[in-house]
C-alpha positions in Angstrom: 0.0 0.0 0.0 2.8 2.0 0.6 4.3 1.4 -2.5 1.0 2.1 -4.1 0.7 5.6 -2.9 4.6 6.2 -3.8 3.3 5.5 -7.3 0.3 7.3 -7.0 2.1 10.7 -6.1 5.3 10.1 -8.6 2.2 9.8 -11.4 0.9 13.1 -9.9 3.9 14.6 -10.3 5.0 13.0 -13.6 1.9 13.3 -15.9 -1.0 15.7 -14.2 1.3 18.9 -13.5 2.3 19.2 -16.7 0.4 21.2 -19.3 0.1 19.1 -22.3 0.2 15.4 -20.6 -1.6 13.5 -22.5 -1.2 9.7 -20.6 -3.6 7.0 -21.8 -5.2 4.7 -18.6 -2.5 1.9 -20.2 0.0 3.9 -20.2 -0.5 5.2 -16.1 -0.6 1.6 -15.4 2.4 0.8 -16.6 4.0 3.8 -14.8 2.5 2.5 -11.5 3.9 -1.3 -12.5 7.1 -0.1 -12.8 7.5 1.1 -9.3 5.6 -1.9 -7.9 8.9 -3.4 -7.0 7.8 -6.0 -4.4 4.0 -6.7 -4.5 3.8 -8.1 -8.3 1.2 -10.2 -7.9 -1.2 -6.9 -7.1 -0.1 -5.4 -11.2 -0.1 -8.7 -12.5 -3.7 -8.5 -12.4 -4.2 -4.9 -13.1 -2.2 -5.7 -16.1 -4.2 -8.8 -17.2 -7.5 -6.8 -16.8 -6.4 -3.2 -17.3 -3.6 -3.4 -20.4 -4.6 -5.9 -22.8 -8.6 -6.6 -21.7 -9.5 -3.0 -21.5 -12.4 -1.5 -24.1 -11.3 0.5 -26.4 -11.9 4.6 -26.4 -12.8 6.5 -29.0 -9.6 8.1 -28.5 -7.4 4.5 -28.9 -9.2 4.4 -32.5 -8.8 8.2 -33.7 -5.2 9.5 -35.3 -3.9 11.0 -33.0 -1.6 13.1 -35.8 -5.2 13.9 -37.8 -5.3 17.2 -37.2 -1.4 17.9 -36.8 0.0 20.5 -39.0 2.4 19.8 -41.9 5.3 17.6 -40.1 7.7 20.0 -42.3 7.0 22.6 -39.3 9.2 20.5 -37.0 12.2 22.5 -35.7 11.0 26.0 -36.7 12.2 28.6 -35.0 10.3 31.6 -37.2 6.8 31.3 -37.9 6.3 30.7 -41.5 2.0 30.8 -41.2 2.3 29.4 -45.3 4.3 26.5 -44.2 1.4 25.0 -42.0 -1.1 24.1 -44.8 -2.5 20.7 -44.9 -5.0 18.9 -47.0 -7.3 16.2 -44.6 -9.6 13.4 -46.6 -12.7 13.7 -44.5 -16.2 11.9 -44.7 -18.8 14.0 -46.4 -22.5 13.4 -47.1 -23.8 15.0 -50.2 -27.3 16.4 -49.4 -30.0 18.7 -50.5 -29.1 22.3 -49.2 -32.8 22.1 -48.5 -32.3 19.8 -45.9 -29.4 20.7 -44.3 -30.4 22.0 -41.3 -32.4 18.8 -40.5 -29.7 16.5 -41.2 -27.4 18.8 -39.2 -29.9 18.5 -36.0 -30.6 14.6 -36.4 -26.6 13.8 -36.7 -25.2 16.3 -34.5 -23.0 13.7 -32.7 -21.4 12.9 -35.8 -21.3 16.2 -37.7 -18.0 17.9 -37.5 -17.8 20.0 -34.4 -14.2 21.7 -34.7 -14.1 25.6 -33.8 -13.1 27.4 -36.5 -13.8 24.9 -39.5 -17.2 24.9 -41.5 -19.5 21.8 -41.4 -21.4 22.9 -44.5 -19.5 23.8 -47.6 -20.9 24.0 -51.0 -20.7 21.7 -54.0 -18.5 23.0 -56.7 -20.5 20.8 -59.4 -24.0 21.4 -58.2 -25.6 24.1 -56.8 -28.7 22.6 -55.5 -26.5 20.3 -52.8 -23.9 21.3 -50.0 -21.6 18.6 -48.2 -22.0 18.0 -44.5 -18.7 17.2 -43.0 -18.6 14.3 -40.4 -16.3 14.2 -37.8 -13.6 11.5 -39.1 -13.1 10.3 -35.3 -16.8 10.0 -34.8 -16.8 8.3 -39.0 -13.7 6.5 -39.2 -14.1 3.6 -41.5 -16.3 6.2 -43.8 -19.2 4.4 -42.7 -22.1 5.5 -40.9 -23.6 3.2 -38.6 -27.6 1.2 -38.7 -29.0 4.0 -36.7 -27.3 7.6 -38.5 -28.3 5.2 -41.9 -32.0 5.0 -40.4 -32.4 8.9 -39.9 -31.1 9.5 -43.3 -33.2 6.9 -45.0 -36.3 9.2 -43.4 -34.7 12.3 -44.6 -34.3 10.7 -47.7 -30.6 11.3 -48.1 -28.2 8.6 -49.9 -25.8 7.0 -46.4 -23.2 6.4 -49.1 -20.1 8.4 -47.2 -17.8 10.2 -49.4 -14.6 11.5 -49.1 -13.9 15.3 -49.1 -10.3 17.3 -49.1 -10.6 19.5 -46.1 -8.0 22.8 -46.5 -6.5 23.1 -43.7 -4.3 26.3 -42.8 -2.1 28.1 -40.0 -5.7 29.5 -39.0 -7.3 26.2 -38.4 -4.6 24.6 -35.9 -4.9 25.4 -32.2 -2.4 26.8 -30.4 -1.0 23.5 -28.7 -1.1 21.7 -32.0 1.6 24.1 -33.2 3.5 24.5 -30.9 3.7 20.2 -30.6 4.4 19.9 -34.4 6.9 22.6 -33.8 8.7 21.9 -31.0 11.1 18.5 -31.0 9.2 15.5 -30.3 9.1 14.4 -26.5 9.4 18.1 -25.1 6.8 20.1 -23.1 4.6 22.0 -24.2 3.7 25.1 -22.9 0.6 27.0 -24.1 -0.4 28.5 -20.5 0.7 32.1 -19.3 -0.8 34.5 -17.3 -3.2 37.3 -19.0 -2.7 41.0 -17.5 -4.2 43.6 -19.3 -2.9 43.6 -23.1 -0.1 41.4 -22.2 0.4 37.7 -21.9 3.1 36.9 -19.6 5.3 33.1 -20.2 7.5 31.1 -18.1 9.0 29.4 -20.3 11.9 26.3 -19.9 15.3 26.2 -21.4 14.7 23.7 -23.6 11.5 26.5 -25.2 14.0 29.5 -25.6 15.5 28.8 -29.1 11.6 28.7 -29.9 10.3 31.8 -28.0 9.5 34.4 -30.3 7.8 31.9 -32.4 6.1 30.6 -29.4 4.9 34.4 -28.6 4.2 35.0 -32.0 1.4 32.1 -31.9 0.1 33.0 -28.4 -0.4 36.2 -29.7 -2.6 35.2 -32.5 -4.6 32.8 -30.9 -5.7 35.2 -28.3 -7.9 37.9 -29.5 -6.9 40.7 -27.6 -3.0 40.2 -26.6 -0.7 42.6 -28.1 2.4 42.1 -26.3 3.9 38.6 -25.0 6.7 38.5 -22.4 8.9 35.9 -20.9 10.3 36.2 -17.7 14.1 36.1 -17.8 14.6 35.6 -14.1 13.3 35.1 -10.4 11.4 38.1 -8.9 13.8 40.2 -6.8 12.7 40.1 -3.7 13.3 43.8 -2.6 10.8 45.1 -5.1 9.0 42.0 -6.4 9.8 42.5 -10.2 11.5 41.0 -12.5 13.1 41.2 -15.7 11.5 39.7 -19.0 12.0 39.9 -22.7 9.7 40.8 -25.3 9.1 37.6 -27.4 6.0 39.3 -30.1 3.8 42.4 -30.4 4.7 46.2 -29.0 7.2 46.6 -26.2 4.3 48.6 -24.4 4.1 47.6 -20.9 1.6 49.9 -19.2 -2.0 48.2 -18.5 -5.2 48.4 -16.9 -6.3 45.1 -15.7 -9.7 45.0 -13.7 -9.9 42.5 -11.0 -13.5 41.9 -8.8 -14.7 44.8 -10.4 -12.3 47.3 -9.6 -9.7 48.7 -12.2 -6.1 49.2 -11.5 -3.3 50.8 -14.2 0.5 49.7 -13.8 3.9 48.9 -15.8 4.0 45.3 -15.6 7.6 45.5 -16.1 8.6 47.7 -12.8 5.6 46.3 -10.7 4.5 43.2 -9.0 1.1 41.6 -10.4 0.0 38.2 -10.3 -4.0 37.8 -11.8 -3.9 34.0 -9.8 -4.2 35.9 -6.8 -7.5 36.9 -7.6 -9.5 35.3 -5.1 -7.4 35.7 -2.3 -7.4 39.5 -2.4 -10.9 38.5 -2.5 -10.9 36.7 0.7 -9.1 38.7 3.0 -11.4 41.6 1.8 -14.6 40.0 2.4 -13.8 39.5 6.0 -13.2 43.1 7.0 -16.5 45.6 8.0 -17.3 49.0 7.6 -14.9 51.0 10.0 -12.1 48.4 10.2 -8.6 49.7 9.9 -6.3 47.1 7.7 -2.0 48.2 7.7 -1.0 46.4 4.7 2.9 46.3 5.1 3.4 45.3 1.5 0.7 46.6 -0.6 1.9 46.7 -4.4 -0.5 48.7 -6.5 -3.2 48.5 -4.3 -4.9 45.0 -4.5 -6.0 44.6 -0.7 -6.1 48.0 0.0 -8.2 49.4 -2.6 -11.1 47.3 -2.3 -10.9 47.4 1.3 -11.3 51.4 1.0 -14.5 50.6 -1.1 -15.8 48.6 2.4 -15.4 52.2 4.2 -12.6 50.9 5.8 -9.5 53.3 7.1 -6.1 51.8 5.3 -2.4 52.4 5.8 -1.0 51.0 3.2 2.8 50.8 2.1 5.0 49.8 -0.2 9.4 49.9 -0.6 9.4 49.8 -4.2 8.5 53.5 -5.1 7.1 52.7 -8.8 4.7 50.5 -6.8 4.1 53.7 -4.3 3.8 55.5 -7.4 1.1 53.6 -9.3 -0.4 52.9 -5.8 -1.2 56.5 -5.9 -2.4 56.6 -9.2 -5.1 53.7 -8.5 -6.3 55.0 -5.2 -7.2 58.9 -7.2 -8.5 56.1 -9.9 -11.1 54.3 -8.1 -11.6 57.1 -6.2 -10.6 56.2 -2.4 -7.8 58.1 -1.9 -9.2 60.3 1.0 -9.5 56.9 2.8 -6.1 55.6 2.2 -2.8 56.5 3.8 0.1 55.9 1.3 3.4 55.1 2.4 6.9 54.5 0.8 9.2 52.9 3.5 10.3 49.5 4.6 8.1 47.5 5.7 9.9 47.5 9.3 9.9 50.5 9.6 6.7 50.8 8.5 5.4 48.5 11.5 8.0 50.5 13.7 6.6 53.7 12.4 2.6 54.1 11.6 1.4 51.0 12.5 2.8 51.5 15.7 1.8 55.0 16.3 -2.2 54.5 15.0 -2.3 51.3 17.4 -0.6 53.1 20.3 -3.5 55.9 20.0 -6.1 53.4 18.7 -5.7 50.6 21.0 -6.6 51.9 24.7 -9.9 53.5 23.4 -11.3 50.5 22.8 -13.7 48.6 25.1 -14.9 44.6 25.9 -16.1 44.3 22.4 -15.0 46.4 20.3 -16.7 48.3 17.1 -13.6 47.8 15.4 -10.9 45.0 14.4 -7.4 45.9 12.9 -5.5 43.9 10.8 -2.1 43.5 9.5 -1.4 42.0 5.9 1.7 40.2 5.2 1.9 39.8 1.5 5.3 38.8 1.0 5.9 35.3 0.8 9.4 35.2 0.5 10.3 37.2 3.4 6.8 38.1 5.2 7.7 35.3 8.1 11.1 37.3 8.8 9.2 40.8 9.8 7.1 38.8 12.6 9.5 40.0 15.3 8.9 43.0 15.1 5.6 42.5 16.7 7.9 41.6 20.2 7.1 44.3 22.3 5.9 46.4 19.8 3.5 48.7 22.4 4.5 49.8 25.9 1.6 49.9 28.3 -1.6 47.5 29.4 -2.8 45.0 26.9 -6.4 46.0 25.2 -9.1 43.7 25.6 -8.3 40.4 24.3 -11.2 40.6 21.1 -9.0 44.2 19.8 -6.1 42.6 19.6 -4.9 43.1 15.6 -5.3 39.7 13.5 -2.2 38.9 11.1 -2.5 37.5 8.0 1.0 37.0 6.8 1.9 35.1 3.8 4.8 32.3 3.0 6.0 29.7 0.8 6.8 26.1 1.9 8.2 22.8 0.2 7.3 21.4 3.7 5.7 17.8 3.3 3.3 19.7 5.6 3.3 23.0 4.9 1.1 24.3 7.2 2.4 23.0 10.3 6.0 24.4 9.0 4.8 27.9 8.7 3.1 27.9 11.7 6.5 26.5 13.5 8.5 29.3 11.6 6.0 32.2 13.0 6.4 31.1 16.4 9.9 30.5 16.4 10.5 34.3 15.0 7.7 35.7 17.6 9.2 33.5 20.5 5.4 31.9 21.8 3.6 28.7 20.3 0.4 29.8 18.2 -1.4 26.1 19.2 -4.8 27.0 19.0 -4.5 30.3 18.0 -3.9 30.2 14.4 -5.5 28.9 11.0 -3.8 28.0 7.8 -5.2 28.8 4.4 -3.5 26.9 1.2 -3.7 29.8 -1.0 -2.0 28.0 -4.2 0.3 25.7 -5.5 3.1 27.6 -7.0 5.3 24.9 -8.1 5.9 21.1 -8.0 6.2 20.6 -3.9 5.8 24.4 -3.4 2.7 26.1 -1.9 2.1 29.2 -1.1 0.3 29.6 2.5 -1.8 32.6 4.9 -0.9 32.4 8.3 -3.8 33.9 9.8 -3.4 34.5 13.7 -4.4 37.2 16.5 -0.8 38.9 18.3 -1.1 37.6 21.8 -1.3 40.4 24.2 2.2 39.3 26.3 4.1 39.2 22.7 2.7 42.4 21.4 3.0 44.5 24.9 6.1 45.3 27.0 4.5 46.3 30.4 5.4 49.1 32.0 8.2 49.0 34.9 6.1 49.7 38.5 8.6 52.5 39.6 8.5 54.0 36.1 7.1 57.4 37.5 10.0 58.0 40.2 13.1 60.2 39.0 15.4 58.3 37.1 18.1 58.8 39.9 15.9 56.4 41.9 14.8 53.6 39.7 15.6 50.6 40.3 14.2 47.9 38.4 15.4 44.0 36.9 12.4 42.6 36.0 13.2 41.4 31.9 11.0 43.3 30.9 11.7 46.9 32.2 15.4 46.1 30.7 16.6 48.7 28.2 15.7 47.5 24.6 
């Protein structure tokens, strides 16, 4: 069983997180048989009842190269759109254009169904008819079957199935059909990216480069509306959260407005941090704060938690160390109109806890009562690093702690290759804020951001002895007569 789960997970890995896996069932099986090591007897009979006894799919009797470009596209590294022309012997029925329509609605499970290709053309040698074309994977033997020959024979159509030369062109291929006949044989294929504004932003492998402006070129055409496709060239720096890219295809315009839960936002893609897969997150922290709540957001980018939270009536502080981000943070606030409701900082993110988050929570804190009409919280987006700042919450107020329910809620983000992820960033908090978080915490598995990589929201309320150095008793006395030893009336 063991060894069964081993498999399961190396399959996982091997075939599902790649983007253009195609594994048959047989073909999974053997996978798992080859890592079966010890228990044979258990594949023996998978293999016996699985590999050779199996019905067949539709897809083990279709061509799998049918609607493959030209195989002289293989190794292209400029896109030559002429070179991709194919003619395809399909099965055609010859009808009455009359009719057509009926005989479309009673054979619709065999009438050609392929986006961007016509399933009635005309006759070039009679007016008076049009050929229907039939799906050859649905019509492979060019021979309808008793029950399609029934419908016709009440339509009075002829069943005789003939064969028709379907023009295929550069226009007609999808993108991942090109890019497979293109690239060499056995590689990945990668026809994701990420879609901000105009631009459609790659990650693509080394063994892609020497096929990347051909590889933009094509994403570019098959997506109505992208005018500019980039590949990132390396990690995101993690002092401004950008990164450097090439232009593969299209203008070398950068600047775009991208419109996430209904709220616009304008930036420069190239000197900015924006990821569109974080979509529901910024989502999810927003929906849990009310009218009047105060949110710090210690690393705010251009505005993606604290904008929408402004739209909730909310009071934000919101900062950022990169000062394009600062700048464009700006920009979006007068945008969606909330900037009298949002404080705009461009500082460290220490010093920003050190600074304004300390002073509003200093002044905000003691006013509050047993339950409180407001909550504050402190977002951590910075998965990198975020974990590191959590010390600074040590002591961060001087004085007696608030009621326990205003006590500011952290939601700090990280990234862990941890075969439990969430119990490693919840070790990694408390070891850098010096108290266990047992029972005091929640994890939320934001995404997967790589094979064995998953980015994670540490959500969690400061405890009041970790976020409040207690005065010394003898703290009003001249400072010629204090004397004091306790640990926590020690100098800083």
């Amino acid at each position: 069983l063991w060894r069964l789960g081993y498999c399961a997970r190396l399959l996982k890995t091997n075939h599902f997180r790649t983007a253009a896996s195609n594994t048959s069932f047989p073909a999974v099986w053997m996978l798992l048989a080859q890592h079966s090591g010890t228990i044979p007897g258990l594949f023996v009979v998978v293999k016996k009842n699985t590999l050779f006894t199996m019905p067949e799919t539709v897809e083990d009797k279709t061509n799998p190269e049918l609607y493959l470009p030209h195989p002289g596209v293989r190794g292209m590294t400029l896109l030559n759109r002429e070179a991709f022309k194919r003619t395809l012997v399909v099965p055609a029925l010859k009808v009455k254009k009359e009719i057509v329509h009926s005989v479309l609605k009673s054979l619709k499970q065999s009438v050609l169904q392929r986006p961007g290709l016509k399933r009635v053309v005309e006759d070039p040698e009679d007016e008076g008819s049009r050929f229907v074309i039939l799906d050859p994977h649905k019509v492979p033997e060019f021979s309808l079957g008793e029950a399609e020959q029934q419908v016709l024979k009440q339509l009075s159509v002829p069943p005789e199935v003939c064969k028709y030369q379907l023009e295929l062109s550069y226009e007609n291929f999808k993108s991942e059909e090109i890019l497979r006949a293109v690239l060499p044989e056995g590689q990945e294929v990668t026809s994701g990216f990420s879609r901000v504004g105009h631009i459609a932003h790659l990650n693509l492998r080394d063994h892609q480069l020497p096929y990347r402006h051909l590889i933009g070129q094509v994403i570019m055409d098959k997506n109505p509306g992208v005018t500019c496709v980039v590949n990132k060239t390396n990690i995101i720096d993690s002092t401004y959260r950008n990164f450097e890219m090439e232009v593969l295809a299209g203008e070398s315009n950068l600047v775009t407005k991208v419109k996430e839960n209904n709220i616009s936002y304008e930036l420069d893609f190239s000197k900015v941090y924006w990821n569109p897969r974080l979509s529901t997150e910024h989502g999810r922290i927003v929906g849990l704060l009310r009218a009047g709540d105060v949110l710090f957001d210690v690393f705010a980018g251009i505005g993606p938690f604290a904008i929408p939270a402004a739209k909730r009536r909310c009071r934000v502080f919101a900062n950022d160390l990169n000062p394009d981000s600062y700048t464009w943070l700006l920009h979006n606030c007068q945008l969606n109109k909330v900037h009298t409701r949002v404080k705009v900082f461009n500082m460290d993110g220490r010093a920003f806890l050190q600074g304004p988050v300390r002073e509003e929570l200093s002044k905000e804190l003691p006013l509050l009562g047993e339950e409180p009409k407001r909550a504050f919280h402190i977002v951590m987006n910075l998965p990198a690093l975020a974990v590191e700042f959590l010390d600074v919450f040590r002591h961060l107020l001087v004085g007696e702690p608030c009621s326990p329910a205003g006590l500011p809620t952290v939601h700090c983000y990280g990234f862990s290759k941890h075969s439990d992820p969430a119990r490693d960033i919840q070790e990694r908090a408390e070891a850098v804020l010096g108290t266990s978080l047992a029972g005091r915490c929640s994890t939320f598995l934001v995404r997967n951001v790589a094979p064995n990589k998953e980015m994670l929201c540490l959500r969690f309320q400061i405890p009041a002895d970790v976020l409040y150095k207690r005065p010394c008793p003898d703290e009003a006395k001249p400072a010629s007569k204090r004397l004091c030893t306790s640990q926590d009336c020690s100098e800083e």
